[in-house]
py3Dmol code that shows the C-alpha trace and the ligand (Angstrom):
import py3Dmol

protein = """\
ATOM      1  CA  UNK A   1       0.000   0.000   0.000  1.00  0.00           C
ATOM      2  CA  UNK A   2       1.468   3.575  -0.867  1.00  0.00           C
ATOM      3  CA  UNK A   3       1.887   6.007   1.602  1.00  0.00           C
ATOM      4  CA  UNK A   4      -1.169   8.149   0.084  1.00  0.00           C
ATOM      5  CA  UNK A   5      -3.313   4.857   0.727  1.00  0.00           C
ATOM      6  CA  UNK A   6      -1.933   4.918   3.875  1.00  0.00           C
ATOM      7  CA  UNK A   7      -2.484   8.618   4.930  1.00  0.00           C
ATOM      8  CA  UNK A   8      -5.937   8.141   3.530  1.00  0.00           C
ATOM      9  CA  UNK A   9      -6.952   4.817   5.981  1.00  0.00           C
ATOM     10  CA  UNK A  10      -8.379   7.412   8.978  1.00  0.00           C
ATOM     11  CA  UNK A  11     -10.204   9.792   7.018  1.00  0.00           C
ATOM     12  CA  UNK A  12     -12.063   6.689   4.929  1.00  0.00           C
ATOM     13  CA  UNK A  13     -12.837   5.210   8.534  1.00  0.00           C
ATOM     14  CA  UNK A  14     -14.040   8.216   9.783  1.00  0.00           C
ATOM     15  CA  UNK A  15     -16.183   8.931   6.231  1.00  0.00           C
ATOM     16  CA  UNK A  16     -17.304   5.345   6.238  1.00  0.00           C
ATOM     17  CA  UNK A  17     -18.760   6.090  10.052  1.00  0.00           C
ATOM     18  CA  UNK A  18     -20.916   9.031   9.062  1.00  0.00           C
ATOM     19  CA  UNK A  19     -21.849   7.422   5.780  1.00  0.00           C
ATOM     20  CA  UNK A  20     -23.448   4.635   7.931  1.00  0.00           C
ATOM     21  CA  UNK A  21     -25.405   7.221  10.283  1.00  0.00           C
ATOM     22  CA  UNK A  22     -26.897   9.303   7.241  1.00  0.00           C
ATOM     23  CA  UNK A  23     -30.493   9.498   7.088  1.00  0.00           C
ATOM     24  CA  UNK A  24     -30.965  12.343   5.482  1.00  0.00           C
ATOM     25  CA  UNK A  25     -33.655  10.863   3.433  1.00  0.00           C
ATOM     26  CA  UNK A  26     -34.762   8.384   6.026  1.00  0.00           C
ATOM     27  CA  UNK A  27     -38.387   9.884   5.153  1.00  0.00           C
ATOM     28  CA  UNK A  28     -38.306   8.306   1.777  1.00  0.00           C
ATOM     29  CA  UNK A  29     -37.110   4.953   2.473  1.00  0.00           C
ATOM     30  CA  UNK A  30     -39.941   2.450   3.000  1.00  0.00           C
ATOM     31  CA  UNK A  31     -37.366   0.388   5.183  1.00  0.00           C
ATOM     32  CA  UNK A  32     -35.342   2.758   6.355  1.00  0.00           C
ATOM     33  CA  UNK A  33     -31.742   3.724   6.108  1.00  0.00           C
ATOM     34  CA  UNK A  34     -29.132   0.993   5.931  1.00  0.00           C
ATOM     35  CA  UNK A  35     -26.144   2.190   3.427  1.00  0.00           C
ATOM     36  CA  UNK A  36     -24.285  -0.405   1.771  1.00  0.00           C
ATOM     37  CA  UNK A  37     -21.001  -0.088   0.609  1.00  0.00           C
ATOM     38  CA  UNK A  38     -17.630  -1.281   1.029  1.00  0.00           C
ATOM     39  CA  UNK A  39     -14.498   0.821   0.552  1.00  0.00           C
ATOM     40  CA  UNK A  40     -10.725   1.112   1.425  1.00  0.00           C
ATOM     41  CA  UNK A  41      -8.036   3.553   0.433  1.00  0.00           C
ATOM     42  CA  UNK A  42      -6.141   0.772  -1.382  1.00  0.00           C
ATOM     43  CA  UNK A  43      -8.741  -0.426  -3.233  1.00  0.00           C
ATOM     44  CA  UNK A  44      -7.793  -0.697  -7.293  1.00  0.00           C
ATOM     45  CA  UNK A  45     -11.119  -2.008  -8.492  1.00  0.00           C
ATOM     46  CA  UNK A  46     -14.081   0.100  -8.134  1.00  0.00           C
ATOM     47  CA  UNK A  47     -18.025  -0.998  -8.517  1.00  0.00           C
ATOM     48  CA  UNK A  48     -20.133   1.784  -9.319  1.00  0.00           C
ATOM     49  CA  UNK A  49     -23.404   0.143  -9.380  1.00  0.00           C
ATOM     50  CA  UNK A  50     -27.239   1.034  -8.958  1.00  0.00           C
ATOM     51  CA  UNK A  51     -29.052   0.689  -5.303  1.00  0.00           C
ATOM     52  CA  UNK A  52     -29.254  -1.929  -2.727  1.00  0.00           C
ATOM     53  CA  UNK A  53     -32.489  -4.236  -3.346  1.00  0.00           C
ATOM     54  CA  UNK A  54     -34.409  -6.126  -0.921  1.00  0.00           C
ATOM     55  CA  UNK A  55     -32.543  -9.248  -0.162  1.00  0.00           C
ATOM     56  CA  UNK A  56     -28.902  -7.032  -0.139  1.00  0.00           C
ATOM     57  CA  UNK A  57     -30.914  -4.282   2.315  1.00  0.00           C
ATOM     58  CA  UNK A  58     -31.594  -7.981   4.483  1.00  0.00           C
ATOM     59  CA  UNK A  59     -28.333  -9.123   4.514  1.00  0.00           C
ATOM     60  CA  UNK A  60     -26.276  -5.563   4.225  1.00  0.00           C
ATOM     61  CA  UNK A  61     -23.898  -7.179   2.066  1.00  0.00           C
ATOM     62  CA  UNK A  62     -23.780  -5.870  -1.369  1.00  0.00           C
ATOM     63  CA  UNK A  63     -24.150  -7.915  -4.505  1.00  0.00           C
ATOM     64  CA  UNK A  64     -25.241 -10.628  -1.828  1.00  0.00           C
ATOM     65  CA  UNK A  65     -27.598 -11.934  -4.822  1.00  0.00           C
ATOM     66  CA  UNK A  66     -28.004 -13.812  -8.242  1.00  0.00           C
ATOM     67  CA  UNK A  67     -27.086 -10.682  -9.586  1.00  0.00           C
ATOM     68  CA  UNK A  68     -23.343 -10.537  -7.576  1.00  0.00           C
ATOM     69  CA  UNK A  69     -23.231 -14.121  -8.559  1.00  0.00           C
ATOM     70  CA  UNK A  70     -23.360 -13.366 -12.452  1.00  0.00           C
ATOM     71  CA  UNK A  71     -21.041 -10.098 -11.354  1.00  0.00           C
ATOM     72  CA  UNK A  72     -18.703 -12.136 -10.366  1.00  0.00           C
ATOM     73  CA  UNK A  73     -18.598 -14.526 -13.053  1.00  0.00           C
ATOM     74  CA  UNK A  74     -18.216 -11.427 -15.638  1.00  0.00           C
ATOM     75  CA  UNK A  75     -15.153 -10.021 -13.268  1.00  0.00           C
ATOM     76  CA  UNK A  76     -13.462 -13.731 -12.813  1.00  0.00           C
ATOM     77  CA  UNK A  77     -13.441 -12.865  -9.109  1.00  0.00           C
ATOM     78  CA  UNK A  78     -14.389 -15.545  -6.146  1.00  0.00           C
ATOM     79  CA  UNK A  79     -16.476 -13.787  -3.245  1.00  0.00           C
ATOM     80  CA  UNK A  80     -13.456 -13.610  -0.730  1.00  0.00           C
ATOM     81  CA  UNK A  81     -11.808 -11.365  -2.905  1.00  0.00           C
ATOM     82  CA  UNK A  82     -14.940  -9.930  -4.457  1.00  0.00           C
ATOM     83  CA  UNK A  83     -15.843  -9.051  -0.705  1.00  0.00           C
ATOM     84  CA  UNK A  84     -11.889  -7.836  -0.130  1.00  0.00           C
ATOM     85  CA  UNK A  85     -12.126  -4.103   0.973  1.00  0.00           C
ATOM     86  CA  UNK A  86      -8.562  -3.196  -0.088  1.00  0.00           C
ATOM     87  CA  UNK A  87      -8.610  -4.999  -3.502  1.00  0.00           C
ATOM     88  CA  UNK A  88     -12.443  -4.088  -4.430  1.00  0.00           C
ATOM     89  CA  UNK A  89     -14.537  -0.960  -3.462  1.00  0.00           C
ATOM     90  CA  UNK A  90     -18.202  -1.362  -3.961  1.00  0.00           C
ATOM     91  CA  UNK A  91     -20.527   2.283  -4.089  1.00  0.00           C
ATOM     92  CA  UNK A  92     -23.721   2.296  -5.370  1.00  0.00           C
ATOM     93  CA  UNK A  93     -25.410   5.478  -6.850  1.00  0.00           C
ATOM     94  CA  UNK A  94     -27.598   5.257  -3.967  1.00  0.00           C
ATOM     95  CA  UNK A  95     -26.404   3.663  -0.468  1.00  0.00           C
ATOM     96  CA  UNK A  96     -29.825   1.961   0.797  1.00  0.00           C
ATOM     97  CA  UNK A  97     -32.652   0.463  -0.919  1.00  0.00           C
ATOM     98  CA  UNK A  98     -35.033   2.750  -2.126  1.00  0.00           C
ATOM     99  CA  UNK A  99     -38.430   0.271  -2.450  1.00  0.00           C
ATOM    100  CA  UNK A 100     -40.091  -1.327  -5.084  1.00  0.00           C
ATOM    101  CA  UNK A 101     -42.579   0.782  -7.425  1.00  0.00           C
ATOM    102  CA  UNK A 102     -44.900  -1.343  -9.953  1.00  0.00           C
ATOM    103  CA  UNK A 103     -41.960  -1.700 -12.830  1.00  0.00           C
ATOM    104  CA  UNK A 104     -38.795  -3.167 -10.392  1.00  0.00           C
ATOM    105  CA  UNK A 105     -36.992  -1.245  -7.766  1.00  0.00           C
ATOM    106  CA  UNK A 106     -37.001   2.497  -8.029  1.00  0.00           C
ATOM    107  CA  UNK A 107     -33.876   4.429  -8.906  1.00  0.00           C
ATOM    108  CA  UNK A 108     -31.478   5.423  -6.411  1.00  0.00           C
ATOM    109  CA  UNK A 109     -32.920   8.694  -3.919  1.00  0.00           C
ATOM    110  CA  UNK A 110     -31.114  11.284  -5.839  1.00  0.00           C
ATOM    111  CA  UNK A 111     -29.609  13.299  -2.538  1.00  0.00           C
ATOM    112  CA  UNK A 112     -27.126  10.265  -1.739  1.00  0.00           C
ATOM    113  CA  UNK A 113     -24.419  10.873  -4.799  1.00  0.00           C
ATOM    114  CA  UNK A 114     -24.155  14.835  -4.350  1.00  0.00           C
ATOM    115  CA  UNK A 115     -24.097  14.355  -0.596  1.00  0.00           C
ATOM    116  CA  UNK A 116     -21.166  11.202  -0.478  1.00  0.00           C
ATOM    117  CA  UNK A 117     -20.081  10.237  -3.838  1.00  0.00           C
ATOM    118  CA  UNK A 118     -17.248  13.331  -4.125  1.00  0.00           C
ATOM    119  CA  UNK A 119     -15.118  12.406  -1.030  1.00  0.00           C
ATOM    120  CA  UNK A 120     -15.275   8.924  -1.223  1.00  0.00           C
ATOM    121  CA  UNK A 121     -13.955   8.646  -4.659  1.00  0.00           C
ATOM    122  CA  UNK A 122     -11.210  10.961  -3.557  1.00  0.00           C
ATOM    123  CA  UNK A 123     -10.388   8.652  -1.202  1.00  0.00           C
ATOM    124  CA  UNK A 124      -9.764   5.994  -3.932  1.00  0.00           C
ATOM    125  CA  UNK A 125      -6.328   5.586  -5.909  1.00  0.00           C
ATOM    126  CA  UNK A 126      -6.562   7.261  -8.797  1.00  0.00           C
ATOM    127  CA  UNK A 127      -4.957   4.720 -11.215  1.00  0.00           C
ATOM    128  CA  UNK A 128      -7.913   2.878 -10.603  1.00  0.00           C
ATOM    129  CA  UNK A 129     -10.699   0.675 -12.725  1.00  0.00           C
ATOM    130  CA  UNK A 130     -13.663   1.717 -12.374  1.00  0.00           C
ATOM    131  CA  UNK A 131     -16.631  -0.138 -13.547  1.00  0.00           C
ATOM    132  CA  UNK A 132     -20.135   1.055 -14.042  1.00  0.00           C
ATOM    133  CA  UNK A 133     -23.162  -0.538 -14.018  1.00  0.00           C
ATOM    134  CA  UNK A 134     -26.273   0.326 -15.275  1.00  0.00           C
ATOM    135  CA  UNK A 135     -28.330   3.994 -16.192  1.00  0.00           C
ATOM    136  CA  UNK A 136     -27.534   5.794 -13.100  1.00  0.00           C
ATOM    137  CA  UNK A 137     -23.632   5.419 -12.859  1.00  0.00           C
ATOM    138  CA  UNK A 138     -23.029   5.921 -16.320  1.00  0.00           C
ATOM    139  CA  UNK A 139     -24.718   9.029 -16.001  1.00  0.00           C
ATOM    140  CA  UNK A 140     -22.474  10.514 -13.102  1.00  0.00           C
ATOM    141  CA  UNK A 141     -18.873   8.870 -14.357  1.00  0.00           C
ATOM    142  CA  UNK A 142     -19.740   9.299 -17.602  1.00  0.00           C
ATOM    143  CA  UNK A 143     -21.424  12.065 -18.082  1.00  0.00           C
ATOM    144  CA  UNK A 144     -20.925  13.039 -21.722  1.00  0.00           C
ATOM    145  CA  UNK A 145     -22.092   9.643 -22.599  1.00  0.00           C
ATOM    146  CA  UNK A 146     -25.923  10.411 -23.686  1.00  0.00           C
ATOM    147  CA  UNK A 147     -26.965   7.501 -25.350  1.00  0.00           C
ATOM    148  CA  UNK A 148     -27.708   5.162 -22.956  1.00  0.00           C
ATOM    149  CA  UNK A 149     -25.873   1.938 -21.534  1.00  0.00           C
ATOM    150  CA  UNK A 150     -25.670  -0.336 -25.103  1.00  0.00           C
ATOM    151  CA  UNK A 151     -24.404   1.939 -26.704  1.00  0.00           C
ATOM    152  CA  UNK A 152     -21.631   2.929 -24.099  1.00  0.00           C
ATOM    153  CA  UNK A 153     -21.498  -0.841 -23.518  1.00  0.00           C
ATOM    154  CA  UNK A 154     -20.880  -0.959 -27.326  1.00  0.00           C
ATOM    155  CA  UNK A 155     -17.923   1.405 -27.496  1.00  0.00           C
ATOM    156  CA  UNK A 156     -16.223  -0.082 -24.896  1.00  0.00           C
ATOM    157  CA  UNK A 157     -13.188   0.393 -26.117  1.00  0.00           C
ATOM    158  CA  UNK A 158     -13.483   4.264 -26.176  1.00  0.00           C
ATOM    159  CA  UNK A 159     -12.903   3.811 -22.068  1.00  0.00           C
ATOM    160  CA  UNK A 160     -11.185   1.271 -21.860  1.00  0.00           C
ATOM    161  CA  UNK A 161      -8.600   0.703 -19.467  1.00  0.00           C
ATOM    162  CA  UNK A 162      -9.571   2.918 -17.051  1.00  0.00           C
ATOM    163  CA  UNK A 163     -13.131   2.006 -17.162  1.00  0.00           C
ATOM    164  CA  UNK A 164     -15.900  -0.621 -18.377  1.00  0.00           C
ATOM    165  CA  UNK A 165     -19.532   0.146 -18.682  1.00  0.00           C
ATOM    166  CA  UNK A 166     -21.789  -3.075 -18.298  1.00  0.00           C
ATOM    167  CA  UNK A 167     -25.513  -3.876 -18.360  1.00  0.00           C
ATOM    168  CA  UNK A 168     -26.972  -4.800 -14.730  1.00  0.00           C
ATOM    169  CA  UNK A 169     -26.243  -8.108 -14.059  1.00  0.00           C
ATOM    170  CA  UNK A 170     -29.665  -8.658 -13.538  1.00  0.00           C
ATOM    171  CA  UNK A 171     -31.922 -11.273 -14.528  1.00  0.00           C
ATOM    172  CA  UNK A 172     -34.484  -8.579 -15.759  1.00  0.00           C
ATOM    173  CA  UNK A 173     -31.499  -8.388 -18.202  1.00  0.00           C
ATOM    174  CA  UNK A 174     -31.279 -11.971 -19.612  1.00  0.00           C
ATOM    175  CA  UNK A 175     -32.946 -10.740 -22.994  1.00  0.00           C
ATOM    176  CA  UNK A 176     -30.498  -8.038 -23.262  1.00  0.00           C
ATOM    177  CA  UNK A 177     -27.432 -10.433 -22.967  1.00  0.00           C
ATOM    178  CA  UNK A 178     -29.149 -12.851 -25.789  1.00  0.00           C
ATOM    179  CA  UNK A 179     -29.956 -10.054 -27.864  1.00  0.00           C
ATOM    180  CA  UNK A 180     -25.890  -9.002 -27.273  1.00  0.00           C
ATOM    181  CA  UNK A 181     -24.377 -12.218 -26.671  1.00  0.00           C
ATOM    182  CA  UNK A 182     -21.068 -10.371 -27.923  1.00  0.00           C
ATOM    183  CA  UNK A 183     -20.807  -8.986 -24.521  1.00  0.00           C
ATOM    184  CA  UNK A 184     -20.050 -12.477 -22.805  1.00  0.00           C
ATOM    185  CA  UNK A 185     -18.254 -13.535 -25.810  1.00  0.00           C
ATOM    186  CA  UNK A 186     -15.891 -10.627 -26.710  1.00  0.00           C
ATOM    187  CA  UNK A 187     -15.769  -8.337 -23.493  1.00  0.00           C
ATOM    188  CA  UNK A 188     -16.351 -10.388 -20.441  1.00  0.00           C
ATOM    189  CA  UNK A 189     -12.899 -12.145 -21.462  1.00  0.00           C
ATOM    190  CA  UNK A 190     -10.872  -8.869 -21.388  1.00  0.00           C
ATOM    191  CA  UNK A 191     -12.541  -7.747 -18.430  1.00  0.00           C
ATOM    192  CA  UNK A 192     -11.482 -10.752 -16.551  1.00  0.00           C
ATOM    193  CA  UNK A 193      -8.111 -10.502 -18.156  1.00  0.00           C
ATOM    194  CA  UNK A 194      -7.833  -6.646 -17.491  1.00  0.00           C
ATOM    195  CA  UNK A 195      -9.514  -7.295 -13.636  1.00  0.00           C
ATOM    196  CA  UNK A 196      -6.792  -9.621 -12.834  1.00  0.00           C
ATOM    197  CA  UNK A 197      -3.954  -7.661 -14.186  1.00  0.00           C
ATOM    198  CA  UNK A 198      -5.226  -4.470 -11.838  1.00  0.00           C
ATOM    199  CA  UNK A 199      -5.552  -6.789  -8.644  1.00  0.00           C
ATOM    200  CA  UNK A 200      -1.605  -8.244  -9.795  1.00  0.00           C
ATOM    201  CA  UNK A 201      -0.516  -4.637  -9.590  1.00  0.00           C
ATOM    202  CA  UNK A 202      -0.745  -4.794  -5.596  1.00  0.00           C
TER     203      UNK A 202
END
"""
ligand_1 = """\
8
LIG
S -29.557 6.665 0.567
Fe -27.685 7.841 0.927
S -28.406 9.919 1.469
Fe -30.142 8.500 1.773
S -30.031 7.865 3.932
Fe -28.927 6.307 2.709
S -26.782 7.000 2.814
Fe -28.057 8.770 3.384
"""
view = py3Dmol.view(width=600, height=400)
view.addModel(protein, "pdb")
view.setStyle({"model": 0}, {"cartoon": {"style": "trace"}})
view.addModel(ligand_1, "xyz")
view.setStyle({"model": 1}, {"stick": {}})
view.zoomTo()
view.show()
């Protein structure tokens, strides 16, 4: 770990405690709130997905679902080191589940990035990969790209090494992938390639 990492390990604790005793908007979360996340300073990998649903709000473990398990499959990555703080950071657009409305979960609450999102990625090495899942992370690490997650998924390459965009891993997504089975033919293979060449730069 550099000595920037280093210097960085007691302000991420002491972010990483107030993160976990927001509520500021407690009165819009039909659970309550329960950020999850997972961060360290040394951390060359990050996950920048959507919102916590049900079952990961249950456990507080993120990607703690079929969609982590496909998530990890794409990344080549086994949960210990999926789940390894200093090897993978994991923040959400939003930090705790929002609910369910009538079409799937509902997007992240839109006061968590602007309130959290700034000083936690500064926290983060900046030689980093960074991938992004889905709609609402493209549109904050991305923000030029307008035209929606294919077509950033399509022209990967116009990111690539320093980050991937990919679909949610979700099974709501199953006829996207057969629709682009290119994705788990072409790209998935360099990701896993490019994911373990970060992790060996420890
Ligand atoms: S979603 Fe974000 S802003 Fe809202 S209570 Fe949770 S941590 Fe705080």
């Amino acid at each position: 770990m550099s000595a920037m990492q280093r210097h960085n390990e007691v302000p991420a604790a002491r972010l990483l405690t107030r993160v976990r005793q927001c509520t500021i908007c407690a009165a819009h979360l039909p659970l309550g709130p329960r950020p999850v996340l997972q961060l360290h300073p040394a951390a060359r990998i990050l996950i920048a997905g959507q919102a916590p649903g049900r079952k990961v709000h249950d456990s507080g473990v993120p990607f703690d679902d079929a969609s982590g398990d496909r998530l990890r499959h794409w990344l080549g990555l086994d949960r210990p080191t999926f789940y390894d703080a200093r090897r993978v950071a994991i923040l959400p657009m939003g930090f705790c589940y929002p609910g369910t409305g009538s079409s799937g979960d509902l997007p992240p609450r839109p006061e968590c990035a602007p309130t959290w999102r700034e000083p936690l990625l500064a926290l983060l090495p900046a030689r980093r990969l960074t991938i992004v899942i889905g709609a609402y992370a493209l549109g904050y690490h991305l923000p030029s790209e307008r035209s929606g997650v294919t077509s950033a998924v399509l022209n990967w390459r116009e990111h690539w090494p320093a980050l991937a965009v990919l679909p949610h891993p979700s099974g709501r997504n199953n006829i996207w992938l057969k629709r682009n089975a290119w994705f788990e033919a072409e790209l998935v293979p360099v990701l896993r390639k490019r994911v373990a060449e970060v992790l060996a730069r420890e």
